[in-house]
C-alpha positions as CSV (number, residue, x, y, z in Angstrom):
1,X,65.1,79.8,133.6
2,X,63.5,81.2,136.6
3,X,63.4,79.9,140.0
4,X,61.4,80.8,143.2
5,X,62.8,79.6,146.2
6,X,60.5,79.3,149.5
7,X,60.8,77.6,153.2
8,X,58.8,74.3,153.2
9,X,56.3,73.9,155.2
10,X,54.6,70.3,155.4
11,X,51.2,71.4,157.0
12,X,48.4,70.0,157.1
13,X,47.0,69.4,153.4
14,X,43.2,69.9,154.8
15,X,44.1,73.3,155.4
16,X,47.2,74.0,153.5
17,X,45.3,74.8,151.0
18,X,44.6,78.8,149.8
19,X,44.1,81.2,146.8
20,X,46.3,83.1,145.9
21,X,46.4,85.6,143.1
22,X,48.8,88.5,141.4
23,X,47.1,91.8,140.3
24,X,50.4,93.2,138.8
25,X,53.8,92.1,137.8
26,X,56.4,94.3,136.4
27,X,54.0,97.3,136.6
28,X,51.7,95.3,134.3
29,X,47.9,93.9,134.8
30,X,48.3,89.9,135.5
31,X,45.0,88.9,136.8
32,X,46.2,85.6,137.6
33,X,45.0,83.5,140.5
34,X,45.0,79.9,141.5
35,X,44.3,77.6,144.4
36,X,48.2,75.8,145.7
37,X,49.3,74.7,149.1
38,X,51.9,77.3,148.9
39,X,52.8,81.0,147.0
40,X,55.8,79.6,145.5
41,X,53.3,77.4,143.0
42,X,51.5,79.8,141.9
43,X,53.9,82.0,140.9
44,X,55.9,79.5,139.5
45,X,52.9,78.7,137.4
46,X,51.8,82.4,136.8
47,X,55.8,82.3,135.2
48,X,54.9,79.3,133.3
49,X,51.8,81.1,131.7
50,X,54.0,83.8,130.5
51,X,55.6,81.5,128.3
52,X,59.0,81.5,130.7
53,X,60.3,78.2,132.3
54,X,60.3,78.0,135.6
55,X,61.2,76.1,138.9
56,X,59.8,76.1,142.4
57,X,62.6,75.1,144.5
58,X,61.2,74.1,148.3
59,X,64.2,75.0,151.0
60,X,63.5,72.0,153.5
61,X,65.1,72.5,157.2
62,X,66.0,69.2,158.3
63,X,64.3,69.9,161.2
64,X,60.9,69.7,159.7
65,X,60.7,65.1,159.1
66,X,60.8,65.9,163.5
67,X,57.1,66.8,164.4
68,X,55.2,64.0,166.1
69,X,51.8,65.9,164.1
70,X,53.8,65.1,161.0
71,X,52.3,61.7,160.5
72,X,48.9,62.6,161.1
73,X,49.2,64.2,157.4
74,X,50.3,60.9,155.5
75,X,47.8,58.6,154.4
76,X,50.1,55.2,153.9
77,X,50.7,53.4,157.3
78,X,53.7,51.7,156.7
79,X,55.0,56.2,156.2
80,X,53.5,56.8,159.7
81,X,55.6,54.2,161.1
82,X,58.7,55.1,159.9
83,X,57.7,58.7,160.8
84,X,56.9,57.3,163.9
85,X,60.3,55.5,164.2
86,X,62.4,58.6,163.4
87,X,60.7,60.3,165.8
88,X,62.1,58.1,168.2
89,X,65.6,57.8,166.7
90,X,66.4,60.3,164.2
91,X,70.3,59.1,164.1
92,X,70.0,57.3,160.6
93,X,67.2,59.9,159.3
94,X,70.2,62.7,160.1
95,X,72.6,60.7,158.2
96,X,70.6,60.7,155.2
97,X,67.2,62.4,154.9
98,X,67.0,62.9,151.2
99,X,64.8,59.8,150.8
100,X,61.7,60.4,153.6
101,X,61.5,63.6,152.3
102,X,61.3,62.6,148.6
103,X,58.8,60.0,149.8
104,X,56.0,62.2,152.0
105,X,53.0,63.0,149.3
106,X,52.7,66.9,150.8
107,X,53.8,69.9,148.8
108,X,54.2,67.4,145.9
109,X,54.1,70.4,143.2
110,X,57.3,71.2,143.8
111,X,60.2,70.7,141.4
112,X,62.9,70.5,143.6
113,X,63.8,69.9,147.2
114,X,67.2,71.3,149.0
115,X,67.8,70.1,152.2
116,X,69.5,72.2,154.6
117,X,71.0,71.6,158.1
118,X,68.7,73.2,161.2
119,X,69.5,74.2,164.6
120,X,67.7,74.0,167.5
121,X,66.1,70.9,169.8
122,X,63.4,69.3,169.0
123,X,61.1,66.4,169.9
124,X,62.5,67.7,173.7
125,X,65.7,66.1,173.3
126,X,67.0,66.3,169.7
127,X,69.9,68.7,169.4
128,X,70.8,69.7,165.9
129,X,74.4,71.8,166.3
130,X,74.0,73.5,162.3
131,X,75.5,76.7,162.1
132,X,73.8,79.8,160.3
133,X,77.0,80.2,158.0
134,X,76.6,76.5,156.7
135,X,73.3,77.2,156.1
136,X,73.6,80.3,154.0
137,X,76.3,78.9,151.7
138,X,74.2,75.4,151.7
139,X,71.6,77.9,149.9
140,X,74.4,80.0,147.8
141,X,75.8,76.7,146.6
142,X,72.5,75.9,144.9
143,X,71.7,79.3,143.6
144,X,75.4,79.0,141.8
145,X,75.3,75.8,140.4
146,X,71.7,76.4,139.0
147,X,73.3,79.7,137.6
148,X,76.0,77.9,136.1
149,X,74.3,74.9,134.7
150,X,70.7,75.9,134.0
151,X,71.0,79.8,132.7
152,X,68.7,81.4,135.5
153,X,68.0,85.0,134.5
154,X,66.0,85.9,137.7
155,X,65.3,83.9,141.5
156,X,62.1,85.0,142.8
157,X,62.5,84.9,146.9
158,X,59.4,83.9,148.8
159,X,59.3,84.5,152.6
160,X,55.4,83.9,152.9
161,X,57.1,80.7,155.1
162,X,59.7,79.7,157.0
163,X,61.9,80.7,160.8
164,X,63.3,83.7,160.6
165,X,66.7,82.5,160.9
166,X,66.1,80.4,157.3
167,X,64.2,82.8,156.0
168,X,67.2,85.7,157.1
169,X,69.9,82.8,155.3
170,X,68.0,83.0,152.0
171,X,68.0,86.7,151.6
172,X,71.7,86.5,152.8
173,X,72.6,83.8,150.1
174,X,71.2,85.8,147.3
175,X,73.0,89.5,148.2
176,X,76.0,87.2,148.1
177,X,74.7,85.5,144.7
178,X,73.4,89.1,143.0
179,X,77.5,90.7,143.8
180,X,79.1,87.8,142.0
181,X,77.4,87.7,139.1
182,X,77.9,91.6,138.9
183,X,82.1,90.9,139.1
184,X,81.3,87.6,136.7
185,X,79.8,89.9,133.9
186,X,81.1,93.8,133.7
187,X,80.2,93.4,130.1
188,X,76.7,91.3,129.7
189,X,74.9,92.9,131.9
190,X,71.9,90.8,130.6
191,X,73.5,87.4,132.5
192,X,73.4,88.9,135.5
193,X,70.3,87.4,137.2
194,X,67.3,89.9,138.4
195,X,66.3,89.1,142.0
196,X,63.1,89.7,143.6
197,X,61.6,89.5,147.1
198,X,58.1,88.2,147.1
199,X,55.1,87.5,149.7
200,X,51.6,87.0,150.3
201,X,49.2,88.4,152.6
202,X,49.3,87.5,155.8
203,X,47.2,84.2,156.3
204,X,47.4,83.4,159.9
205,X,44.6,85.4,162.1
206,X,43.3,86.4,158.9
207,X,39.6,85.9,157.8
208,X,40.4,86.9,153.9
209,X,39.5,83.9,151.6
210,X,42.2,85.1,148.6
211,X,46.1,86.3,149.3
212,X,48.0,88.3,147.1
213,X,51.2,87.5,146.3
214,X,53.9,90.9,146.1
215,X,56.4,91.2,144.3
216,X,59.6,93.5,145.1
217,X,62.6,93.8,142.7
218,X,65.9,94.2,145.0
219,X,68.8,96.0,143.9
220,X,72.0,95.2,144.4
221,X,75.4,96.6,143.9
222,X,78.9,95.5,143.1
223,X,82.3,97.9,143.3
224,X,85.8,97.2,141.6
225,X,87.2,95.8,144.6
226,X,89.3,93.2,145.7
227,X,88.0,90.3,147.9
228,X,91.3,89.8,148.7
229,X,93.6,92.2,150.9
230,X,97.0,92.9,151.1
231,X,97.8,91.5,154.2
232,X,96.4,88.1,152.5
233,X,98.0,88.1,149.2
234,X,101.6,89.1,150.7
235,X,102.1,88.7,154.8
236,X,100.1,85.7,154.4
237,X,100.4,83.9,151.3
238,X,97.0,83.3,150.7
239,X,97.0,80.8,153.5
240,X,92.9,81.3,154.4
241,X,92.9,78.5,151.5
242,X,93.9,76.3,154.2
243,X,90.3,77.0,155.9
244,X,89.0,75.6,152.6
245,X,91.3,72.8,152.0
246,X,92.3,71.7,155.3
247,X,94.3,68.3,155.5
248,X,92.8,64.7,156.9
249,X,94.3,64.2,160.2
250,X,95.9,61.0,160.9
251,X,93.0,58.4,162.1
252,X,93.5,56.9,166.0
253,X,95.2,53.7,164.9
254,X,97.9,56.1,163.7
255,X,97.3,55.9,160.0
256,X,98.8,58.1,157.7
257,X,96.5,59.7,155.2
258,X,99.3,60.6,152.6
259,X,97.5,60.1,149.7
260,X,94.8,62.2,151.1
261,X,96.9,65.2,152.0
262,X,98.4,65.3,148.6
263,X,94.6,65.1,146.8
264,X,94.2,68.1,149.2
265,X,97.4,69.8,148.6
266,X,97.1,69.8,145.0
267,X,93.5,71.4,145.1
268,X,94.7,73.7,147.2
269,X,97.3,74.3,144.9
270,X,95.2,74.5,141.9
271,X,92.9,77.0,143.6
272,X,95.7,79.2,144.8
273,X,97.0,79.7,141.4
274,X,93.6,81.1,140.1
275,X,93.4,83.4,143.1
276,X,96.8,84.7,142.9
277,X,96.3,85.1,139.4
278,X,93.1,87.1,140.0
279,X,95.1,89.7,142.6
280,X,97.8,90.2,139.8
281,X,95.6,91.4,136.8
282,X,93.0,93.1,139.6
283,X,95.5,94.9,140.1
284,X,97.2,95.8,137.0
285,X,94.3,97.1,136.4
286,X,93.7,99.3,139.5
287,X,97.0,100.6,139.8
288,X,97.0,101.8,136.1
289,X,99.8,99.0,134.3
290,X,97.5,98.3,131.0
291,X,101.1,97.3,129.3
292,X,102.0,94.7,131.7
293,X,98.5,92.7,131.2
294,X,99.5,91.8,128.0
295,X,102.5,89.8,129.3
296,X,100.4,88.2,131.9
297,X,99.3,84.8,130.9
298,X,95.5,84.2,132.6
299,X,93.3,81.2,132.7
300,X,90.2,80.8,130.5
301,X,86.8,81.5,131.5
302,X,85.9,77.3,131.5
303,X,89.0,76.9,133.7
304,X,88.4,79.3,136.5
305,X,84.7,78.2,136.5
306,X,85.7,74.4,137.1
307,X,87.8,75.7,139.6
308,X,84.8,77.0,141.2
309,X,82.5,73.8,140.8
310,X,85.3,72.1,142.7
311,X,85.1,74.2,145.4
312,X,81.5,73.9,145.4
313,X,81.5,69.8,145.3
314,X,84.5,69.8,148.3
315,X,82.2,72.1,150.3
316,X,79.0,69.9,149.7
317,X,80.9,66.6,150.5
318,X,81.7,67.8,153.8
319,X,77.9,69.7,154.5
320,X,76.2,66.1,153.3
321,X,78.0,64.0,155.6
322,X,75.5,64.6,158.6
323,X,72.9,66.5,159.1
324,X,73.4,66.5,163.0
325,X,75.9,68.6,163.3
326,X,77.3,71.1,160.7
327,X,80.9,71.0,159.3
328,X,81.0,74.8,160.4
329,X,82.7,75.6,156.8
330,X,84.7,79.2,157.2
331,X,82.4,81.3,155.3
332,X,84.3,84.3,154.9
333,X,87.3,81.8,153.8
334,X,84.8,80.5,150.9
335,X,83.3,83.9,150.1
336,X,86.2,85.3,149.8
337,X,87.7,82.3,147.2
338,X,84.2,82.4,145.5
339,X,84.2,86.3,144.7
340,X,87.4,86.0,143.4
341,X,87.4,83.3,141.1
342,X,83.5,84.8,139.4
343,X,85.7,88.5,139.5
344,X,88.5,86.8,138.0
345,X,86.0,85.5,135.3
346,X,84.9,88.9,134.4
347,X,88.2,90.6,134.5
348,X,89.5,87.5,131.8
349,X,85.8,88.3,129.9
350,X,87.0,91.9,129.1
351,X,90.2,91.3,128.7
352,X,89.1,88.2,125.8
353,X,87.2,91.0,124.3
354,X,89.6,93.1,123.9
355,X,92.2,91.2,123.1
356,X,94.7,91.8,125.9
357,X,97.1,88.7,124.9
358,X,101.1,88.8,123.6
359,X,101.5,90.7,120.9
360,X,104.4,90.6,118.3
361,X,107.7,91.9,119.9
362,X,109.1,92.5,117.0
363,X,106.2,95.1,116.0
364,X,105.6,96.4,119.4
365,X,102.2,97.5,120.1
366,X,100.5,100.9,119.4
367,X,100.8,103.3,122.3
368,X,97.9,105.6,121.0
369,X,95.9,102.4,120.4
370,X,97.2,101.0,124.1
371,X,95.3,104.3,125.2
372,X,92.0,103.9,123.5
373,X,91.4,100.7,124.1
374,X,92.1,101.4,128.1
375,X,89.9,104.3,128.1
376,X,87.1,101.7,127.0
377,X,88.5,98.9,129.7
378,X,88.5,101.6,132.8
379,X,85.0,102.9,131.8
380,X,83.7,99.3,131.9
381,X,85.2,98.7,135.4
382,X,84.3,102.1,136.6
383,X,87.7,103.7,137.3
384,X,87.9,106.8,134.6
385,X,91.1,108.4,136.8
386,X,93.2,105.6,135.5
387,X,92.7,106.6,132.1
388,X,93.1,110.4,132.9
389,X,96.2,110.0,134.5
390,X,97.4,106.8,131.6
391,X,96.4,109.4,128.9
392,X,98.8,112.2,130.4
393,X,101.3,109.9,130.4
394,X,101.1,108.5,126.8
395,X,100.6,112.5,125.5
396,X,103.8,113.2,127.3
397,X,106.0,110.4,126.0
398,X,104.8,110.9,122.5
399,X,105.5,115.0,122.4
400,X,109.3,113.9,123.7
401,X,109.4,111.4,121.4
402,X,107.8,112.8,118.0
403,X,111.0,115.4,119.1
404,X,113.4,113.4,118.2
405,X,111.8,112.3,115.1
406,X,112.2,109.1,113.4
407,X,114.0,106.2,115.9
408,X,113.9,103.0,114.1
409,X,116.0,100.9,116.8
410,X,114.3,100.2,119.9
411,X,115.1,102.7,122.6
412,X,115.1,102.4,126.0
413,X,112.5,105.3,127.0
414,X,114.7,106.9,130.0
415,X,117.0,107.2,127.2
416,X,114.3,109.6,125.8
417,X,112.7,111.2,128.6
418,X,116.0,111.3,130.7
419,X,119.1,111.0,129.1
420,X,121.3,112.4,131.8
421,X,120.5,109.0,134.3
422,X,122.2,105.4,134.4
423,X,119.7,103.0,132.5
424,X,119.6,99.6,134.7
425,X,117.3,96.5,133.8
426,X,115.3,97.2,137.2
427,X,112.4,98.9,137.6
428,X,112.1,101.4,139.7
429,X,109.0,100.8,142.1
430,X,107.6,104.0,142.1
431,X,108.5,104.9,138.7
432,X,106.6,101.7,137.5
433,X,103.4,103.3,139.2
434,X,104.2,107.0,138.8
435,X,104.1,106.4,135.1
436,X,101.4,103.6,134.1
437,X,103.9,101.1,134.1
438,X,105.7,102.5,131.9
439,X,108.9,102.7,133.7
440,X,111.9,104.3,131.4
441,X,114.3,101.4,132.8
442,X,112.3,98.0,131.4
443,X,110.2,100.5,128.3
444,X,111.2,100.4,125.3
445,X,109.9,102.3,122.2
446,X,110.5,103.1,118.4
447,X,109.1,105.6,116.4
448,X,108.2,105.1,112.6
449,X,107.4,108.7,111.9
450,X,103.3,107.8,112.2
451,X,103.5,106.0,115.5
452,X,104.8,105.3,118.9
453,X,105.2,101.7,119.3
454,X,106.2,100.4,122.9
455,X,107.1,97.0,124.4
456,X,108.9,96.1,127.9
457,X,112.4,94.6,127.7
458,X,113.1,90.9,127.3
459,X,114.6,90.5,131.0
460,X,111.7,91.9,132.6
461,X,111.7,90.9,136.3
462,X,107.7,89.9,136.1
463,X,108.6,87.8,139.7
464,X,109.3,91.4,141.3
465,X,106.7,93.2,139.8
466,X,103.9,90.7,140.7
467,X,105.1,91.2,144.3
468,X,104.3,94.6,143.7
469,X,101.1,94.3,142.5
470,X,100.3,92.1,145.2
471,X,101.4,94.4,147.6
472,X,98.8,96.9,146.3
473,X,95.9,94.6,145.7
């Protein structure tokens, strides 16, 4: 699916109409043109004639049912009086201003309409308090959940139209969109959508009687790094959730919303444990602890992404309420809970691929084969020192090892590497990092004369060491 998003315009459908045409696209000869009200159509339906499916998607400012010229457009009287009337009073319009919209016959040929909150005054004495942030996640939200549930491969942005501050929220909602699909697929690159920038010629002033639409691919680019800090995961606890799930207040009469609170409480909670989650096997992964992922239980991929469609439907509950004023969500709160949870997803994708789960601990697991499939794992997520320095380490303990010959009981590894010290059931802290996690204290291995085989001691203090991780997120 493709989608082209553009500002709505509702002009005058006398004049509204222009052609437009495309001489290339995707450095190939189109020679398409066509007669629309706006861009958007005709590119949609140039997409269409290339055998693709494809949306135009019309971003409508609530802001725009308030022009007094408005009605002059519509044909149907009993429309200019309630045009008329909103004009007048716009309180139940703000409320709810899905329906007029729906209802005006201009710009008909779109396929969608997503209504966003405005700012401004208008009509003289119309003050509409939205905020730029809502507005930019009001547009990210649908990008997301069109990603999710239709399988869009590429959102074609038109700014032939629109304020700039709309037209600046777009732009800003898909840089957030193109980084995280980029965390959400490290492996299929082919899912992560293709975004382009795209506009016509100018048209006002102009005496041209044919506009040709541009197209620009954008690039965009996504690092291995946490959304989350330090000072988040540990000093605070992960509290900014609280900016995302914040708790009813007791009404005037005095009422106390309990049940509320817990509904919100448990969300919260449900939330936290995918985040926290996240942080942990981020950064395992960072910090060069391959072993310890596969003791680390993880969500699955549908999980963490209904995690993410709740967010979505609390935030949207609280933006569709009124269209007066804007809940004034905490972006960087949601942003930072969004890129998590679609990072999270890609980590868990790589890790299902490769097959990163409990393994027998009877057996052990394959220290040369711990090392090759880690080489593959760091190359995906772009950090080839971890499996310089995990490859040292595992060449190391097998020379000491392959020493001794044949140990057929499992062996603490200090026991091996350092038999003169104590051997405790603690990790040491730097040790654990110092050595790819594989600390001599909580390692053990066995030798069958062919390989190394390693696992981690049964009392493992995974409480401690998640702290750690945490603590170098």
């Amino acid at each position: 699916m493709k989608i082209v998003y553009q500002i709505g315009r509702f002009d005058n459908p006398k004049s509204a109409q222009k052609e437009f045409f495309i001489t290339r696209f995707k450095d190939e000869t189109a020679g398409f043109s066509k007669v629309s009200e706006l861009s958007s159509f005709v590119l949609r339906d140039f997409l269409r004639q290339q055998g693709h499916e494809a949306k135009a998607v019309l971003i409508y400012p609530v802001s725009i049912v308030l022009n007094e010229r408005l009605k002059e457009y519509v044909e149907d009287e009993a429309l200019k009086e309630e045009l008329k009337s909103i004009c007048e009073n716009p309180a139940e319009y703000l409320k709810s201003p899905f329906d007029i919209i729906n209802r005006l016959e201009l710009e008909k040929q779109r396929d969608e309409a997503l209504v966003i909150h405005s700012l401004g005054t208008y009509l003289n004495n119309i003050e509409l308090d939205g905020s730029y942030d809502d507005i930019v996640l009001e547009i990210l939200f649908d990008m997301i959940e069109k990603y999710m549930d239709e399988g869009v491969d590429e959102i074609y942005l038109d700014i032939s139209s629109g304020h700039n501050i709309y037209i600046s929220a777009m732009i800003e909602a898909s840089r957030h969109f193109a980084v995280l699909t980029r965390l959400m697929h490290w492996i299929h690159e082919e899912k992560r959508p293709k975004i382009y920038l795209t506009f016509s010629d100018p048209i006002i002033g102009s005496t041209a009687k044919s506009f040709e639409i541009h197209i620009q691919p954008q690039s965009y680019t996504a690092f291995f790094s946490s959304p989350i800090s330090k000072k988040e995961a540990c000093d605070h606890n992960f509290s900014f959730l609280r900016n995302i799930y914040q708790e009813p207040q007791n009404d005037q009469k005095g009422n106390n919303k309990v049940l509320q609170k817990q509904q919100i409480r448990q969300k919260r909670k449900s939330l936290k444990e995918k985040i926290e989650m996240f942080t942990i096997l981020f950064s395992a992964i960072k910090n060069n602890a391959p072993l310890y992922l596969y003791y680390h239980p993880y969500h699955s991929i549908d999980e963490i992404k209904n995690e993410l469609k709740n967010l979505i439907g609390h935030a949207k509950e609280q933006l569709l309420k009124d269209f007066k004023t804007s809940p004034k969500l905490d972006k960087k709160a949601y942003l930072d809970a969004i890129l998590s949870l679609c990072f999270y997803m890609g980590i868990v994708e790589v890790l299902e691929r490769y097959n990163i789960t409990m393994f027998c601990q009877e057996t052990g697991f394959d220290l040369e084969s711990l090392g090759r499939t880690f080489a593959e794992i760091y190359t995906i997520f772009g950090v080839p020192m971890n499996w310089t320095m995990l490859g040292n380490e595992i060449s190391n303990d097998t020379e000491k090892i392959q020493e001794l010959g044949e140990i057929q009981q499992w062996t603490r590894l200090r026991k091996i590497i350092d038999p003169t010290k104590p051997i405790a059931d603690e990790p040491d802290k730097r040790n654990f990092f110092a050595h790819s996690g594989l600390e001599g204290n909580v390692t053990e291995v066995r030798y069958d004369g062919q390989k190394v085989y390693v696992r981690y001691i049964q009392v493992l203090p995974q409480g401690v060491i998640d702290c750690w991780l945490k603590e170098r997120v």
